[in-house]
Every structure is written in structure tokens, then in C-alpha cells.
GUKOLBA-737576 format. One record per residue (C-alpha): residue number from 1; residue in three letters; x, y, z. Coordinates in steps of 0.02 Angstrom, whole numbers, plus 32768, in hexadecimal, padded with zeros to 4 digits. Layout:
N
NUM;Ala;X;Y;Z $
...
END
This chain:
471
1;Unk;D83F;BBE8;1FC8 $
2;Unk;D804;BC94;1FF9 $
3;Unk;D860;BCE3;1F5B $
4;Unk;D81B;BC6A;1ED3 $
5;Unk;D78C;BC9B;1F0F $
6;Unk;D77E;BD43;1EC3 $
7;Unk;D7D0;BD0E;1E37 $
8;Unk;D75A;BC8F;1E10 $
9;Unk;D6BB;BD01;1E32 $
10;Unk;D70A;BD81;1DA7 $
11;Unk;D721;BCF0;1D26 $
12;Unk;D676;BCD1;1D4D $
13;Unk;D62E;BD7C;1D38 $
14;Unk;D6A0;BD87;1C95 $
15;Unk;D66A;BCF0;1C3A $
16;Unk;D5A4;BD0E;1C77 $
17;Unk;D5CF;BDCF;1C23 $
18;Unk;D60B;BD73;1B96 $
19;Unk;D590;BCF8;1B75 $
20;Unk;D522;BD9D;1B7E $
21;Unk;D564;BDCB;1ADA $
22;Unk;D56B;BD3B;1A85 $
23;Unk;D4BA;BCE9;1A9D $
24;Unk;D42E;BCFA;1A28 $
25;Unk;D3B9;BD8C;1A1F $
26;Unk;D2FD;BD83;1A24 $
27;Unk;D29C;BDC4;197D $
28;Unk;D26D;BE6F;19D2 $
29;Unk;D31F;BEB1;1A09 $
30;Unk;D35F;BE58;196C $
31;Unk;D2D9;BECA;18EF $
32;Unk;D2F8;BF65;1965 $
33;Unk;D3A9;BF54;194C $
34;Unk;D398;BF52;1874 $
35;Unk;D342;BFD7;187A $
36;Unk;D39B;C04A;18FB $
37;Unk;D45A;C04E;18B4 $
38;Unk;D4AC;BFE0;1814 $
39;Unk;D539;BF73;1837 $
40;Unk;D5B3;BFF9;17E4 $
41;Unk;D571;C083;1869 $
42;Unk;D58A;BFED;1900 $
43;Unk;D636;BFD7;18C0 $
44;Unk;D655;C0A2;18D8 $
45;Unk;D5F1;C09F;1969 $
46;Unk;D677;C00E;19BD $
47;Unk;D6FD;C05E;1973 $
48;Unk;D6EB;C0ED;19CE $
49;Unk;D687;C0F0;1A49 $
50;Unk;D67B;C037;1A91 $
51;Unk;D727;C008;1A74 $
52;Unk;D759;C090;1B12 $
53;Unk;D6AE;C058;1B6F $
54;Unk;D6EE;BFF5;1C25 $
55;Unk;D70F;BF37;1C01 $
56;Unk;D665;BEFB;1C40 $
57;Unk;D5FD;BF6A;1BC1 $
58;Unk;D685;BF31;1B3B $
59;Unk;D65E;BE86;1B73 $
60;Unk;D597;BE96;1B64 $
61;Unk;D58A;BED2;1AB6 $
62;Unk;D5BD;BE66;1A15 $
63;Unk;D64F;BE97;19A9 $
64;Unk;D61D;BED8;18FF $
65;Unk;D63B;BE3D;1892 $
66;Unk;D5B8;BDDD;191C $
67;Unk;D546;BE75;191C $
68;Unk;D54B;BE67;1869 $
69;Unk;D50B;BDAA;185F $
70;Unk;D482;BDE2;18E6 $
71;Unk;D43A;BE77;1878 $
72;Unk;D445;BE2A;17BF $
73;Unk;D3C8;BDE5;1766 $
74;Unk;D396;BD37;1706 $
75;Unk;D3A7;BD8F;1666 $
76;Unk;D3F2;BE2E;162D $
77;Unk;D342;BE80;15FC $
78;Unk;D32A;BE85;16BE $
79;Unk;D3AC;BEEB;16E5 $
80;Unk;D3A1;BF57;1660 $
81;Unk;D2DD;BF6C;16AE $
82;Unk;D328;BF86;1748 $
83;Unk;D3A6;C005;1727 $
84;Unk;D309;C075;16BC $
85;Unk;D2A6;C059;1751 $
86;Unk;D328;C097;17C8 $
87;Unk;D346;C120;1748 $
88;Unk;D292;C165;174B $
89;Unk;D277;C145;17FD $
90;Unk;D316;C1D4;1831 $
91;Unk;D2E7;C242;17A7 $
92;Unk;D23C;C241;17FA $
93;Unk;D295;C262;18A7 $
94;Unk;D304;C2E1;1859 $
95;Unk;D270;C331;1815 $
96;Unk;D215;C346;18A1 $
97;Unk;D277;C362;1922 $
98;Unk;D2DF;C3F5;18B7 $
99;Unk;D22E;C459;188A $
100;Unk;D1EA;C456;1940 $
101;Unk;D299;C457;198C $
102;Unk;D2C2;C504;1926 $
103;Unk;D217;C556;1934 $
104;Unk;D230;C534;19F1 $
105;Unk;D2CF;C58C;1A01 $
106;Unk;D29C;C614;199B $
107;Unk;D218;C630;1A0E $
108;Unk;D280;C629;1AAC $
109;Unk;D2F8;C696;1A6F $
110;Unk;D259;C708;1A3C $
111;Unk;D22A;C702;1AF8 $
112;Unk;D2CB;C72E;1B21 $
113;Unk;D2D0;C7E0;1AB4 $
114;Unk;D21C;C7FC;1AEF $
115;Unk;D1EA;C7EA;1A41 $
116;Unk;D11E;C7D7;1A1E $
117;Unk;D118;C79F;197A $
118;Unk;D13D;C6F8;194C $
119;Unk;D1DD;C6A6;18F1 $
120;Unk;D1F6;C6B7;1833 $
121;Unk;D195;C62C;17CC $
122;Unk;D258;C5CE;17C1 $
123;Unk;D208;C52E;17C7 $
124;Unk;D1A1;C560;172E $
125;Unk;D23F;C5A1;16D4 $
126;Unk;D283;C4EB;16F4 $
127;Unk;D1F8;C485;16B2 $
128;Unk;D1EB;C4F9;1617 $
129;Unk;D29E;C4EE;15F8 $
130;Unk;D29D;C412;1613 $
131;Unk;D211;C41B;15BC $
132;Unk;D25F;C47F;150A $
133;Unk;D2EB;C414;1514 $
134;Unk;D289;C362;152F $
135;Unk;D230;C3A2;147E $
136;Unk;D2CA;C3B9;1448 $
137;Unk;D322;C319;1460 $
138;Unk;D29D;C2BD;142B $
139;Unk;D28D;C323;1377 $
140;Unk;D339;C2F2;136D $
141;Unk;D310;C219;1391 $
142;Unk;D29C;C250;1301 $
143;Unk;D314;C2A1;1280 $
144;Unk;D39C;C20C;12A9 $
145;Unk;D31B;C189;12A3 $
146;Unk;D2DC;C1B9;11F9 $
147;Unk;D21B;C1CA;123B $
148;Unk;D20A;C278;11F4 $
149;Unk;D261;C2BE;1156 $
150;Unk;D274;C20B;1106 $
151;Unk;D2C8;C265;1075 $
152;Unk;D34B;C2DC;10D4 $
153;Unk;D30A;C36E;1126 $
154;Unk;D2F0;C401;10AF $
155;Unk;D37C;C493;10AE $
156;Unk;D2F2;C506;10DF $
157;Unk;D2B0;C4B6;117B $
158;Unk;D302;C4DB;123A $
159;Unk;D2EE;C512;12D7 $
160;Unk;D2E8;C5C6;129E $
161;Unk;D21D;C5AB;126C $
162;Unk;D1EC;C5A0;133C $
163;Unk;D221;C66C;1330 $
164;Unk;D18A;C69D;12B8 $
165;Unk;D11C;C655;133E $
166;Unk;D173;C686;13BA $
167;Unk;D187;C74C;1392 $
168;Unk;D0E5;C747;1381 $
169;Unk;D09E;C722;1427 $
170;Unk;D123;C781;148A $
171;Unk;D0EC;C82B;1415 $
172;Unk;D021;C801;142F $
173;Unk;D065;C7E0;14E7 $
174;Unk;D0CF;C887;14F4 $
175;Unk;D048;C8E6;14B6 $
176;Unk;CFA2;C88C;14FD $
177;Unk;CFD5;C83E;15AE $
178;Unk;D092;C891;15C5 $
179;Unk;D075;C84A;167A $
180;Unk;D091;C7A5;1629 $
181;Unk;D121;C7CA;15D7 $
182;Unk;D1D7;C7C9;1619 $
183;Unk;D20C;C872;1635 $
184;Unk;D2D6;C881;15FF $
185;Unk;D28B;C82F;1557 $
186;Unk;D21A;C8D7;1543 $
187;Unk;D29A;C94D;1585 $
188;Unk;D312;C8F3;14FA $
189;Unk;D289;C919;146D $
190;Unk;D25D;C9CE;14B1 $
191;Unk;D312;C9FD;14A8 $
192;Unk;D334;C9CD;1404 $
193;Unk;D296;CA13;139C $
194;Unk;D2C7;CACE;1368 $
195;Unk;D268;CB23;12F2 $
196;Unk;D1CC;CAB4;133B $
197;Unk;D1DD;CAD9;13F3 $
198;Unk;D1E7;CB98;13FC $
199;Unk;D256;CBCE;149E $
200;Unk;D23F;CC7D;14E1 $
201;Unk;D296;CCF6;1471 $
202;Unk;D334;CD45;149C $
203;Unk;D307;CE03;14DE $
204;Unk;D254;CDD1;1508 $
205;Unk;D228;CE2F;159C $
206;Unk;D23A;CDD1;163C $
207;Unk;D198;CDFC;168F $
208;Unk;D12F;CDB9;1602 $
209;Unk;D0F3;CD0E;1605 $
210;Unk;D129;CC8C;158F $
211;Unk;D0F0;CBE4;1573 $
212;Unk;D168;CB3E;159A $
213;Unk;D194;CAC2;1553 $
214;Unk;D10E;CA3D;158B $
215;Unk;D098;CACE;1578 $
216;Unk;D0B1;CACD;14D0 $
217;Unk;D088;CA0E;14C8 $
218;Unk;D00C;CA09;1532 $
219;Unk;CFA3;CAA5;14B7 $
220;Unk;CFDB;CA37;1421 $
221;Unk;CF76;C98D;1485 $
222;Unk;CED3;CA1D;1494 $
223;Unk;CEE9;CA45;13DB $
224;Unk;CECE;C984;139A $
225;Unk;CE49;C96A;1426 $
226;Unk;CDE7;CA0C;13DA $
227;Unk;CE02;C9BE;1338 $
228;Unk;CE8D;CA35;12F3 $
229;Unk;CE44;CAEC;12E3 $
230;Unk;CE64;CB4C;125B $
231;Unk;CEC7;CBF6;1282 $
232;Unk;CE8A;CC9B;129C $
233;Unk;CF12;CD0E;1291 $
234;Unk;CEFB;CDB2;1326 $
235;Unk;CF64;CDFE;12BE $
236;Unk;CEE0;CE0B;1223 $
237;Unk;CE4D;CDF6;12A4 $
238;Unk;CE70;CE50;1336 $
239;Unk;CDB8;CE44;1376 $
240;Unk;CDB8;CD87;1379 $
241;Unk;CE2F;CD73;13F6 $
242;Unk;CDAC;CD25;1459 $
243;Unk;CD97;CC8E;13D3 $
244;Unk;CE3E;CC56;142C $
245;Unk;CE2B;CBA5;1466 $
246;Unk;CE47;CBB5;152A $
247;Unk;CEC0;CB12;152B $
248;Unk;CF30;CB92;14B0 $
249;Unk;CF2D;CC23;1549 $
250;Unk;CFD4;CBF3;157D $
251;Unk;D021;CBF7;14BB $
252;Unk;CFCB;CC9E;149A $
253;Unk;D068;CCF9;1498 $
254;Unk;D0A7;CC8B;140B $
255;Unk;D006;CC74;13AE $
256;Unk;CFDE;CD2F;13AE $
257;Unk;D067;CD75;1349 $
258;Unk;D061;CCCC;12D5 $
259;Unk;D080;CCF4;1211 $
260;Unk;CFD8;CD21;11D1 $
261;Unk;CFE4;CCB0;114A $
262;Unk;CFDF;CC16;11A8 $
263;Unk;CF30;CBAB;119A $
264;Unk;CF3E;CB24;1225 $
265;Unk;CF44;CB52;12E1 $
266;Unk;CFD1;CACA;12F4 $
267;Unk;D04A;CB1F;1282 $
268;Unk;D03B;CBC3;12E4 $
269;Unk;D068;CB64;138A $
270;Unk;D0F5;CB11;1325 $
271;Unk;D13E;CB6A;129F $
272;Unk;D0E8;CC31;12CD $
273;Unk;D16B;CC8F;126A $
274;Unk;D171;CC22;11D7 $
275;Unk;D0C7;CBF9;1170 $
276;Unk;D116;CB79;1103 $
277;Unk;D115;CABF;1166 $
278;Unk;D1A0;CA89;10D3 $
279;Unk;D20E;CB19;10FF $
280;Unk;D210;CAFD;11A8 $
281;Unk;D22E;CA4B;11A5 $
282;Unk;D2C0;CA52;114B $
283;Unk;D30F;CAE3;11B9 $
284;Unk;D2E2;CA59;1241 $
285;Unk;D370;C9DF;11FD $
286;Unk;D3F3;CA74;11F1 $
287;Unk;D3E2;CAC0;1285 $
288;Unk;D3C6;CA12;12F7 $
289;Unk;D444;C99C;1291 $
290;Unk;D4DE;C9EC;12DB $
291;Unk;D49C;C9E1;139A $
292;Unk;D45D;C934;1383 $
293;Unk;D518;C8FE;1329 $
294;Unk;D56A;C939;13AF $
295;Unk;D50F;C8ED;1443 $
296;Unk;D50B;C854;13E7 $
297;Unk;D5D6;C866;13CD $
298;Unk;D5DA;C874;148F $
299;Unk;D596;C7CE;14BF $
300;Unk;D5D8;C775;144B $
301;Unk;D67E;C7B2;144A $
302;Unk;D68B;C795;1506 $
303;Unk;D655;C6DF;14EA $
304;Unk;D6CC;C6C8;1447 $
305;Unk;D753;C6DA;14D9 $
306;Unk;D728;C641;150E $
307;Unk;D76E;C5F6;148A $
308;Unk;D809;C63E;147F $
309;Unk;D87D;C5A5;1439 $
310;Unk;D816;C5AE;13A1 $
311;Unk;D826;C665;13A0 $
312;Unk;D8EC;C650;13B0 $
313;Unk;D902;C5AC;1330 $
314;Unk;D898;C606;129D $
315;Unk;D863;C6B1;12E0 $
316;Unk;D81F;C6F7;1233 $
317;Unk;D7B1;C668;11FD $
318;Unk;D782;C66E;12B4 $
319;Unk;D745;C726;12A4 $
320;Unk;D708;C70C;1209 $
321;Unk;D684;C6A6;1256 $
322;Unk;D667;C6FC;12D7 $
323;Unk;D645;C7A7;1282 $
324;Unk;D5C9;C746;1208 $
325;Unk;D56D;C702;129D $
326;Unk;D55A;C7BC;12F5 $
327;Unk;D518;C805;124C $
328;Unk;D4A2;C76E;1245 $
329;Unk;D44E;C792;12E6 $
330;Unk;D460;C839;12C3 $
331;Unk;D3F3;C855;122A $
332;Unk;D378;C7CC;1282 $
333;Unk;D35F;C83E;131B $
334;Unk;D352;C8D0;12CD $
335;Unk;D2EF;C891;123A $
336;Unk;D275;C83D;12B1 $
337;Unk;D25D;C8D7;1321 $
338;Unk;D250;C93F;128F $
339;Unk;D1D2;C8CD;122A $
340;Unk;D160;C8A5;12D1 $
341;Unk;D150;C97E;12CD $
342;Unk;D13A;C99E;121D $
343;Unk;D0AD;C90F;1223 $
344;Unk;D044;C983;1275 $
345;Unk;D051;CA0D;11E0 $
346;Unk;D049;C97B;1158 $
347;Unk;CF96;C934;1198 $
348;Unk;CF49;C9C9;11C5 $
349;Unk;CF5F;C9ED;1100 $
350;Unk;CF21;C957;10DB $
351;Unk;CEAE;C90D;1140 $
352;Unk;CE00;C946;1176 $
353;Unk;CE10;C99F;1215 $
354;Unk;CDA9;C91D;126C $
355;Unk;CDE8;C888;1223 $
356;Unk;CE4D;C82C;128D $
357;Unk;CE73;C8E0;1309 $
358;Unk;CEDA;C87E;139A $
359;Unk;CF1E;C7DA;133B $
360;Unk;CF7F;C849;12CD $
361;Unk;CFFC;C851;135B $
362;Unk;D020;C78A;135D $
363;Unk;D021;C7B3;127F $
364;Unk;D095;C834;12A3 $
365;Unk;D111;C7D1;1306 $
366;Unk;D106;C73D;1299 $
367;Unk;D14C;C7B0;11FC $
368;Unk;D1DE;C7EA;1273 $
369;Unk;D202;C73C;129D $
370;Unk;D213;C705;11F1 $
371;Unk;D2AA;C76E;11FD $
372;Unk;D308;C6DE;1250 $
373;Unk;D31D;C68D;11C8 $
374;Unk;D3A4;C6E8;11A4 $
375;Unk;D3F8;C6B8;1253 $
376;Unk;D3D9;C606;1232 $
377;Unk;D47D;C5D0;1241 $
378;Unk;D4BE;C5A9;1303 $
379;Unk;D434;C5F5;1358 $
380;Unk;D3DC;C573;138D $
381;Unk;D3F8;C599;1437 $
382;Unk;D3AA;C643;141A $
383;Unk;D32B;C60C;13D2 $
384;Unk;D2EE;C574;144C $
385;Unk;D2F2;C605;14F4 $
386;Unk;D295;C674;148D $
387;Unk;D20B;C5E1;147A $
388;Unk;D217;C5BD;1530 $
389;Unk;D204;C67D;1557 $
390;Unk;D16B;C674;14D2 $
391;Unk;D11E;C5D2;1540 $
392;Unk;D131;C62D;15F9 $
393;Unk;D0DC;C6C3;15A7 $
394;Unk;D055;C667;1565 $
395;Unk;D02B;C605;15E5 $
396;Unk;D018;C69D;165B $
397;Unk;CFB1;C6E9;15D7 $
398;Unk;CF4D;C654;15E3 $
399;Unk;CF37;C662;169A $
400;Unk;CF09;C710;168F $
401;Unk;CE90;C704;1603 $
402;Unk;CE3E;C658;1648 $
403;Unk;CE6A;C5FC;15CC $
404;Unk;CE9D;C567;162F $
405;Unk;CEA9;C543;16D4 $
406;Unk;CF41;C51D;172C $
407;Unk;CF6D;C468;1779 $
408;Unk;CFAA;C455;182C $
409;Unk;D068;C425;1812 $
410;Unk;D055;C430;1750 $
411;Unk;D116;C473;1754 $
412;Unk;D146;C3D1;17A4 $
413;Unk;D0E9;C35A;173D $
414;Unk;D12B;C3C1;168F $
415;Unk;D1BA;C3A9;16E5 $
416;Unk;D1A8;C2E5;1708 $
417;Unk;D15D;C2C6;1658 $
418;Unk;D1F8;C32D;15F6 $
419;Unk;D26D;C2C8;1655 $
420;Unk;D21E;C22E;163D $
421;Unk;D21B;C24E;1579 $
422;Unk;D2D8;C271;1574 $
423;Unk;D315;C1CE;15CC $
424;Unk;D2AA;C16D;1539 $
425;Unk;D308;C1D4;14B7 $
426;Unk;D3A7;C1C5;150C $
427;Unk;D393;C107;1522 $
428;Unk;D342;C0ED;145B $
429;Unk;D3BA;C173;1414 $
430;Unk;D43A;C1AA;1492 $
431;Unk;D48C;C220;140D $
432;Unk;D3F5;C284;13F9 $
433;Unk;D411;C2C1;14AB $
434;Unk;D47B;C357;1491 $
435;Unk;D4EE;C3B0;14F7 $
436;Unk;D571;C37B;1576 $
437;Unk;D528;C3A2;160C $
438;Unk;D48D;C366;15E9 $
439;Unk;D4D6;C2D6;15BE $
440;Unk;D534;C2AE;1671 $
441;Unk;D48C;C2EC;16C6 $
442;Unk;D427;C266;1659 $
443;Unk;D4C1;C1DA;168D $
444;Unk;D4BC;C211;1746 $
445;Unk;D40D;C20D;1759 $
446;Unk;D403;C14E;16FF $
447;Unk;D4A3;C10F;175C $
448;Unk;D52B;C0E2;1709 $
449;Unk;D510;C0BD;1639 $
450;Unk;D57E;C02A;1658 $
451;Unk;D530;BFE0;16F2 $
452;Unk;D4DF;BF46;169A $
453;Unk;D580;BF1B;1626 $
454;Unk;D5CC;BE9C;168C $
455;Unk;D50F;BE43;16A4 $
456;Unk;D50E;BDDE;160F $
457;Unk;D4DA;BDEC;1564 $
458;Unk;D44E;BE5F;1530 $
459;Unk;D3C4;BE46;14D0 $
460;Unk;D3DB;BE81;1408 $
461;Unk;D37F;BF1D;1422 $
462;Unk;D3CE;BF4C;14B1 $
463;Unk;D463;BF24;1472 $
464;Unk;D459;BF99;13E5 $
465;Unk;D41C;C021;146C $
466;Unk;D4BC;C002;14BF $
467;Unk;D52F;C00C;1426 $
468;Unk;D4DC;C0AB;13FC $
469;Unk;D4F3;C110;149A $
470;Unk;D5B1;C0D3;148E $
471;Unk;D5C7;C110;13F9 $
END
């Protein structure tokens, strides 16, 4: 008697556990549970992690095809509501707890160095970047769906035309508010403008002065905000040396031997040996092309290796390609650099001196951008992180100049808001959503695409949805 005992007690405690799992849930736990983890996660989830749980917690949780029946709807629309909603409620997690988790971190490890100043703006860089590509996808669930260029797009018309724009704020930027500009990107430009950034002369005596390379910018921004000056050579008028601007002090040993036949202050902080803008824009291209080739050849080269199988199965097609893609981006660059420079010689001839003195810069870079269009081809990549480049810059210009005001979390809610906008496009048009990785973020963060199959029949339109994102 004293050995059924036990036994009995543990059948007891092992059908009460099972009952546990098999009665019904109330509305609350039921709703939570929807929303929380689809029945194709739960399945995972007792695959794994359940299945090796001790027999009592294996006991008090359903099996997958019961958790199932708990969690689906009366109709398939519901669970396809509750899968968006369980979509948009981790991206909204993911969002927030990634920005403040990061910028905590950073700060901590901040602390640690004894470092003052605060992190890098990363969780700008991220909303920026979210943001580009949310625009991006959903230009693309435009194009497919026929809701812009009803006729076919014209031949003409790409991604290359954000670079006009672009170029144009980064130059007024560079020139205007360089503090709001990314410095590698002006290091990149000062290094490849010979014959328009003059570096100190080989054999020029060490203990004389001579102006950098930002120095040279920075008298170029006091030119356009004094209008652009005519020049007075010292040379022909040695007693006017005091008519020198004093935002030019720091030039003065490249302005002062200038060609005496040069009329515009700007061309004898450019071009001093040279009086003809033409000529030296065209010496531009022949003495920057080769530099410009070659770094270009660098990069790409070293990411052509990537692809070696296609180099091995048809190497000369394969380089064929790949040289016409360097000397694309190659006459771009340079032509854009050399353009957003010989700008300032071409309106100065033709403009008014005060018309228009510090928007010429923006004019300026919009003429080098144009340039892209010869890069048009496979550079869209290029082109988009030079727009989101071109939106950080702005919006510190912004900031500086009081033009807006900032938002507390604005990065977060850009952040929120891009995301958002690409799980619409990728459940209207799933193939607008480009890119493999951003395709497995966009299915992690919505559960499985799949989750709902085995619910029933959906409705038409969601049924087309469906057929289009497995296609």
C-alpha cells in the first residue's frame, strides 16, 4: 500500500501537469501569445529549446500543432494582421533598444579612455542610411507598379541625377561651413585638384610661410563673401599692396607673384601662373586623369577579386567590363572636381560680381555633378552614399545656420518611419526590396514569410501579395 502510494501521487501530479496544457486559454494570454512569437517560431522554439526542457515544463506547454489552434485566427486576414503587427511591434523594439543600447556603450567605453567628447553621431549615420534606402525601395514599388513612367522610363532618367544636387551642397558645404562636411571627402578633393590647389613649390625656402591647403579654401569662401574682387597685381602696383583683402593674408605668397594679366582675384588664388581659365582647365584633366585612374583601378581591382570564378570562366569579357567601369568613374571624378573649380573662373566672367556671390558654389557643384552622367551605369551605389553624405551635411548646416531646430530622438523616429515604409513596400511589392541582406533582415524582423501558409486561404489581395514575394 505504501508504494502505490507514490506512484499514484505522480500520476496525479502528471495528468494535473497535463491537463495544464491542454485546457483553454483566457482572451488575454491567448492575444499576448499572437502577438509575441508565430506558430512557425513556437515550433523552433520546441524544437530546440523545450524539447530538452525537464518533463514537467515539457508537460506544461502545448505541442506546436495545439499551440497552433490556440494562436490562429477566424479568418486568414487576422493572422496576416497579426503577423504585421508583431512585425512592427520588434522592429520598434529593435529600433530602440539598438540606438540607446549603442550610444550607451559608446559612452562607457568613452568613460573608460577618459575621453570628454561625446560618441560619433552613429545613430544619425543609421537613420540616414534606413532612411536613403526606404526612398529607395519604395521608388522601386513605384517603377514596378506602373504609378510613375506609365510609358517606360526614359533612357535618360536614373539615379545618376541625385549627384548634380548632391555635388552641389557638399562644394557650398566644403567651402562655406567645412565643419559640416566630412573630412576624408575634402582631403579626397584637395588631393586630386592640381593646377587649382597650388602646393608649395619644390626649392621654396623652408623658413618662408606658405599657405595650406584649407587655407586656400577657406581665402576662396572670403573672396565670394566680399563679392569676388577684382585683382590688383603687386607686381604692376607695388604701392597697393595694402588694397589686399586681409582674409587673402595667408595666400599672399601665391597671390603676389600671380601673372599680371589675370583680372579676377579667384584666378590668382587658383590658377597664379596661368592667366587663361581655359588653359588651365584642360591641363587639369591631363595632369589629374592618370592619379584618379589609378586609385580608382585600386579599389576596384581588389573587389573584382571577389569574383574570381567569373574572372577564371571568361576572364577577358570580365576585364573588359571592368576597365570600362574604372574609366567611367574616372572621367566622372575628375570631370566633376575639375568642373566644380573651373566654375569659379566661368561665373566670375560672366556674372555680375554681386549677383548671386556665395550660391555660385551650390551652381558650381551642380555643373560637376552633371558629370555623372557619364558614370551612370552600376553606380548606383555611389551615387545613393554620396546623397546620404549630402543629407548629414545639410542637416548640420541646418543646425548651425538655424535653419531648423532639431527634435529630441528625431534619429529614432527617421529611423521608425523608414522602417515602417519598407515593410509596406516589401509586403505590396516584395521585389522592389533589393538586396539579399536586406532582404533576410526585412524576413527576420516580420517572422517567418511563410508563417500564415498553413492558416487557411487568404483573401485575393493578399493572395496576390503572397504569390508576389514567392516569386
Amino acid at each position: 500500500m505504501s508504494s502505490s502510494a507514490p506512484s499514484s501521487g505522480r500520476r496525479t501530479s502528471s495528468s494535473a501537469a497535463s491537463s495544464l496544457s491542454k485546457r483553454p486559454l483566457d482572451p488575454i494570454t491567448r492575444t499576448a501569445l499572437r502577438y509575441t512569437i508565430s506558430p512557425r517560431e513556437y515550433e523552433l522554439l520546441h524544437q530546440y529549446l523545450i524539447s530538452r526542457a525537464p518533463e514537467r515544463v515539457q508537460k506544461q506547454t502545448p505541442n506546436p500543432p495545439r499551440y497552433e489552434k490556440i494562436t490562429r485566427s477566424t479568418s486568414a486576414a487576422g493572422d496576416h494582421n497579426a503577423a504585421s503587427l508583431r512585425a512592427a511591434l520588434r522592429v520598434f523594439v529593435a529600433a530602440y533598444t539598438g540606438l540607446k543600447g549603442w550610444e550607451l556603450v559608446l559612452g562607457k567605453l568613452a568613460g573608460r579612455r577618459g575621453v570628454v567628447a561625446p560618441p560619433k553621431p552613429l545613430r544619425m549615420t543609421i537613420a540616414i542610411y534606413v532612411f536613403s534606402r526606404s526612398l529607395e525601395f519604395g521608388y522601386n514599388a513605384l517603377e514596378e507598379g506602373r504609378y510613375i513612367w506609365t510609358n517606360g522610363k526614359p533612357k535618360w532618367f536614373g539615379s545618376w541625377l541625385i549627384m548634380p544636387f548632391a555635388c552641389g551642397q557638399l562644394l557650398h558645404a566644403f567651402v562655406l561651413d567645412r565643419d559640416c562636411f566630412p573630412e576624408s571627402y575634402g582631403k579626397f578633393i584637395l588631393q586630386r585638384s592640381p593646377e587649382y590647389i597650388q602646393l608649395r613649390p619644390t626649392g621654396y625656402p623652408g623658413n618662408r610661410p606658405w599657405p595650406s591647403t584649407f587655407d586656400i579654401v577657406d581665402a576662396l569662401a572670403s573672396l565670394s563673401d566680399l563679392k569676388w574682387p577684382a585683382f590688383v597685381s603687386p607686381i604692376l602696383f607695388p604701392d597697393l599692396k595694402a588694397m589686399l583683402p586681409p582674409a587673402l593674408a595667408k595666400v599672399s605668397s601665391i597671390t603676389s607673384p600671380a601673372h599680371p594679366g589675370i583680372k579676377h582675384t579667384s584666378c590668382a588664388v587658383l590658377h597664379p601662373s596661368d592667366p587663361s581659365c581655359t588653359r588651365t582647365y584642360f591641363k587639369y584633366f591631363t595632369s589629374a586623369f592618370p592619379s584618379v585612374v589609378k586609385f580608382f583601378t585600386l579599389i576596384y581591382g581588389a573587389f573584382a577579386l571577389l569574383a574570381y570564378k567569373a574572372l577564371l570562366k571568361d576572364p577577358l569579357p570580365f576585364l573588359n567590363r571592368l576597365s570600362a567601369r574604372i574609366l567611367r568613374i574616372s572621367v566622372f571624378i575628375t570631370g566633376a572636381i575639375g568642373t566644380s573649380w573651373g566654375s569659379i573662373c566661368l561665373f566670375n566672367h560672366l556674372l555680375p560680381r554681386a549677383f548671386l556671390p556665395t550660391q555660385r558654389w551650390f551652381l558650381g557643384g551642380f555643373l560637376g555633378g552633371l558629370w555623372a552622367f557619364v558614370a551612370r551605369q552600376k553606380e548606383r551605389g555611389n551615387f545613393l552614399y554620396s546623397l546620404r553624405v549630402s543629407i548629414d551635411s545639410l542637416w548640420k548646416v541646418g543646425r548651425k545656420r538655424r535653419w531648423w531646430k532639431g527634435v529630441k530622438n528625431g534619429d529614432v523616429l527617421v529611423f521608425v518611419a523608414s522602417l515602417a515604409l519598407m515593410n509596406v513596400v516589401y509586403e505590396a511589392r516584395a521585389g522592389a526590396v533589393k538586396g539579399a541582406v536586406v532582404v533576410k533582415g526585412m524576413e527576420l524582423m516580420r517572422g517567418d514569410s511563410n508563417e500564415t501558409g498553413d492558416s487557411g486561404t487568404a483573401p485575393e489581395g493578399e493572395a496576390t501579395v503572397q504569390t508576389k514575394k514567392e516569386m
